[in-house]
N, C-alpha and C positions, 0 to 999 in steps of 0.2 A: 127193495124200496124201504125209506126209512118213515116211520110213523109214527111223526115225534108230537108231544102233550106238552102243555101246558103244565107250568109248575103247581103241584099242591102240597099238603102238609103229609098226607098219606105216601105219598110217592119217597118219603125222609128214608124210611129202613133200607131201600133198595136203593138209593141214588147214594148214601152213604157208606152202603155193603163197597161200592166199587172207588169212590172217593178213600176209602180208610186205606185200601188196598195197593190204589195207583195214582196218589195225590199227590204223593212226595212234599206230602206238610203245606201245599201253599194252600195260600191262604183264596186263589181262584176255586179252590174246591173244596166250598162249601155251600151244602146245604142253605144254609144259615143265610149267608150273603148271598145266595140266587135270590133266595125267596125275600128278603128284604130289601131289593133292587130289582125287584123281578120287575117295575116298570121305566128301571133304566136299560136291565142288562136282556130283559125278556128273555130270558133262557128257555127254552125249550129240548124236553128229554124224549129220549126213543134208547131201550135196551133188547139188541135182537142179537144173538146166537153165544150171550155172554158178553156182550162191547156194550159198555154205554158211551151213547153219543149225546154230546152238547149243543144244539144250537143258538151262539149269541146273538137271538134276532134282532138287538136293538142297537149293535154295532155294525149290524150287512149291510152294505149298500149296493146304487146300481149297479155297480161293478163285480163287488165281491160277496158272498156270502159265508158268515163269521161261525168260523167251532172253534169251541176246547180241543183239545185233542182226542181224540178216542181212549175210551178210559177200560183196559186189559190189559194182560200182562204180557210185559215189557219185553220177554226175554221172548216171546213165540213169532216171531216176523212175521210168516205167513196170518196169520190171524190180525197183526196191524199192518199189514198190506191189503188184505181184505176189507178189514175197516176203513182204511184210508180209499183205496177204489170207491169203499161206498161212498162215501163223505163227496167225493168227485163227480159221482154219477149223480148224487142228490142236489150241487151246487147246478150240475148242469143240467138236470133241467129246469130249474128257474132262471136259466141262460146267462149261468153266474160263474166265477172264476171260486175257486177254496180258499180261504184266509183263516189261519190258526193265530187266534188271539194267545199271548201273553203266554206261551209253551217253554216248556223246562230245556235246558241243555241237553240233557236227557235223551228228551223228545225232540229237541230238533238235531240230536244226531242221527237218530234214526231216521227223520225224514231225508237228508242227505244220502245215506245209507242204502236206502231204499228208492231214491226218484232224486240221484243225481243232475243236477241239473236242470230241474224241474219246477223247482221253487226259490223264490229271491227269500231272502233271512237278513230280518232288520234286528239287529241288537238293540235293548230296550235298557238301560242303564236305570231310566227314572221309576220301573218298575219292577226293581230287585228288590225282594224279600228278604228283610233282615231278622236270620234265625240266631234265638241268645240258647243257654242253659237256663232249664227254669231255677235249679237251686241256685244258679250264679246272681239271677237277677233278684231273690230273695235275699241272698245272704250278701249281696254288694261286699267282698271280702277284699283284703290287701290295701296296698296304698292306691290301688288305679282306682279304688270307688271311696276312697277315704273322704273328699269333700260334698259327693252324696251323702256319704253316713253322717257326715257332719248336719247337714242342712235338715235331713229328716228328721234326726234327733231333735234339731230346734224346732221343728214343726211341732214333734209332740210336745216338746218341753214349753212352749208359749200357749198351747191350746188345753190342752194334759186333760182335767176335769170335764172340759167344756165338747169334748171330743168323741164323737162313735163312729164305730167303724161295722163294716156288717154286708151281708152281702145282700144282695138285694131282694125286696119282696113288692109286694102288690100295693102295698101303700105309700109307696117309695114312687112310684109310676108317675103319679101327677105329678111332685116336684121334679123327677128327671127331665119331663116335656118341658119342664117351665124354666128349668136352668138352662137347657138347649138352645131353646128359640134367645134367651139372654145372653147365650154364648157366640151364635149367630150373629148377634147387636143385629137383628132387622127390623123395620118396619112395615106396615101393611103394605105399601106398594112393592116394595124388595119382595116380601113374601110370594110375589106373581112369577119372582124368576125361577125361571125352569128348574136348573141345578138346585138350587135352597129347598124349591116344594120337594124335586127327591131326594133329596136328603133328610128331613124332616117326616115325609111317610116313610124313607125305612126305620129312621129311630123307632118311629109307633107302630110298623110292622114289628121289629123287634119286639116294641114292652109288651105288644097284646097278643102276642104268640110267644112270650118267653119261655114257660114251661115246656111247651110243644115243640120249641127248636129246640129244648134241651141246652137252653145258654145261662152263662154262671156268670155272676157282678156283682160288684161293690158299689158301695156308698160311702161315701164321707161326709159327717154332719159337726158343725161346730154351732153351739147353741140351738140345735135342733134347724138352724140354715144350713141346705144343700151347700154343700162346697165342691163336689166333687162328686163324677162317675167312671164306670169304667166293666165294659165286659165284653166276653169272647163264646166262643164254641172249638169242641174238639174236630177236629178234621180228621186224625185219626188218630191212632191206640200211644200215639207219643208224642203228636204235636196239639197244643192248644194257636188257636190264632185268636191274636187280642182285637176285637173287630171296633172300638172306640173308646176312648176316655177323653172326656171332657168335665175342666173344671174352671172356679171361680180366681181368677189371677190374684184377686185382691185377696186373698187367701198364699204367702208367697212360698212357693218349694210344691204346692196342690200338686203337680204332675208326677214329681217323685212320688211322692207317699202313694199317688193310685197307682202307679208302676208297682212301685213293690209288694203294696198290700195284695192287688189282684193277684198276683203269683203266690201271695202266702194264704189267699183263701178260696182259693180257686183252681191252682194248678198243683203245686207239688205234690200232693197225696196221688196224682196217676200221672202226671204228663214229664216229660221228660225236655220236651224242648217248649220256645214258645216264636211263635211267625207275630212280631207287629208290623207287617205290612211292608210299604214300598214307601217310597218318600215323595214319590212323583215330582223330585225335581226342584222342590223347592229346599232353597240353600240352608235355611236355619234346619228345619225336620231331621236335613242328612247329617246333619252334622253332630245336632242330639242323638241319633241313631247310633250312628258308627262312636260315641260319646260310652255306650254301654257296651262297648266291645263285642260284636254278634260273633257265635263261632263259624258263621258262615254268610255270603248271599246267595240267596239260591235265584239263579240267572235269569233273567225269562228271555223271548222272544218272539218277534211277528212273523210267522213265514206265509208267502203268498204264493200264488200261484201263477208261474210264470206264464 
């Protein structure tokens, strides 16, 4: 039987002991993003004989009920055959079918491997992971980032004096809420929509748990006005995932510069790679993305249960 909890802050050293280990850099396995979506994604944990297991309670439905994949090591089959039985016997009995949300190549070879035939596997295109080099995306070298380097320069070379940069602290908080909800462009009634309010408590789940999730960010201030933010959490001992940057357009090139700076005040002294996420699909995102040449996408995948 599995006897899964409810996310807390306490629960961070053990849920990220198995995360750093069998996460394979994405950016679903984080601490960090459970817990500040924890009223979208309702994750709920249970770690029994060494597996941790995921529950995404807020993606189950009648049908199916939603995990991560069983987070052990990868190379013991027996051990994630046991896992996965569990995961099977715990779907059923809530008289539910098993659905592995948003699972690695990896992982869904293994589920083939293992229960041939057993599960359908939807390829997820609009939720690939796009992994850079952190020093690549610091040093934007050669001609393929020559017209970046150009545009940043001009940033600082119009702003220069008028400019700070810095990573984030506690007095930084109220403007980042307040450049957000501006970045949004909502109004009171927009603010009723479901998506926007979570979106909006995870930012402030983030700022008022900052230190405690152990998250690292910038600021960008031109005249002492917010222009820019931007911060992540380590997922493990070589990948950072950049989990938001949002800035002022009327500020023009703002994206680049929080791109780069984050990686030079926040990543290269320990991280080796960097996860900004997936694009889910919308055309300009991908195109920026694959724009900074990733050295990889790491694949995801839905498998269900047939």
């Amino acid at each position: 039987m599995l006897d899964f909890q409810n996310i807390s802050l306490d629960l961070k050293p053990t849920i990220d002991k198995y995360y750093y280990l069998y996460g394979e850099g994405s950016c679903q396995h984080s601490f960090a993003a459970s817990f500040c979506l924890q009223s979208k994604y309702i994750d709920k944990f249970c770690v029994k004989d060494d597996v941790l297991y995921i529950n995404r309670e807020g993606l189950s439905d009648e049908k199916y009920k939603t995990y991560l994949f069983p987070m052990c090591d990868r190379d013991d089959r027996l051990k994630i055959k046991s896992a996965i039985d569990n995961i099977i016997e715990d779907a059923k009995n809530d008289n539910k079918k098993v659905k592995f949300e948003t699972i690695t190549e990896k992982c869904k070879d293994i589920v083939n491997e293992l229960y041939p035939n057993n599960f359908i596997i939807e390829d997820c295109r609009d939720l690939y992971e796009y992994i850079y080099e952190a020093q690549t995306l610091m040093d934007l070298p050669g001609s393929t980032f020559l017209s970046k380097r150009k545009n940043i320069n001009k940033f600082f070379r119009e702003y220069a004096d008028r400019l700070t940069i810095r990573t984030i602290e506690e007095r930084d908080i109220p403007s980042v809420k307040e450049l957000h909800v501006k970045w949004l462009n909502v109004d009171e009634e927009r603010l009723k929509d479901k998506q926007l309010s979570l979106e909006i408590e995870a930012l402030h789940l983030a700022l008022d748990n900052f230190e405690a999730l152990k998250l690292r960010g910038i600021v960008v201030y031109v005249d002492d006005v917010l222009a820019g933010f931007a911060f992540g959490s380590k997922v493990s001992e070589d990948y950072f995932d950049g989990m938001i940057e949002k800035g002022d357009i009327n500020f023009k090139e703002i994206y680049k510069v929080l791109n780069k700076e984050l990686i030079r005040l926040c990543c290269t002294m320990d991280t080796k790679y960097v996860n900004f996420e997936e694009d889910l699909g919308v055309e300009g995102l991908r195109k920026s993305k694959l724009m900074y040449n990733p050295i990889y996408l790491l694949k995801k995948y839905k498998v269900m249960e047939a």
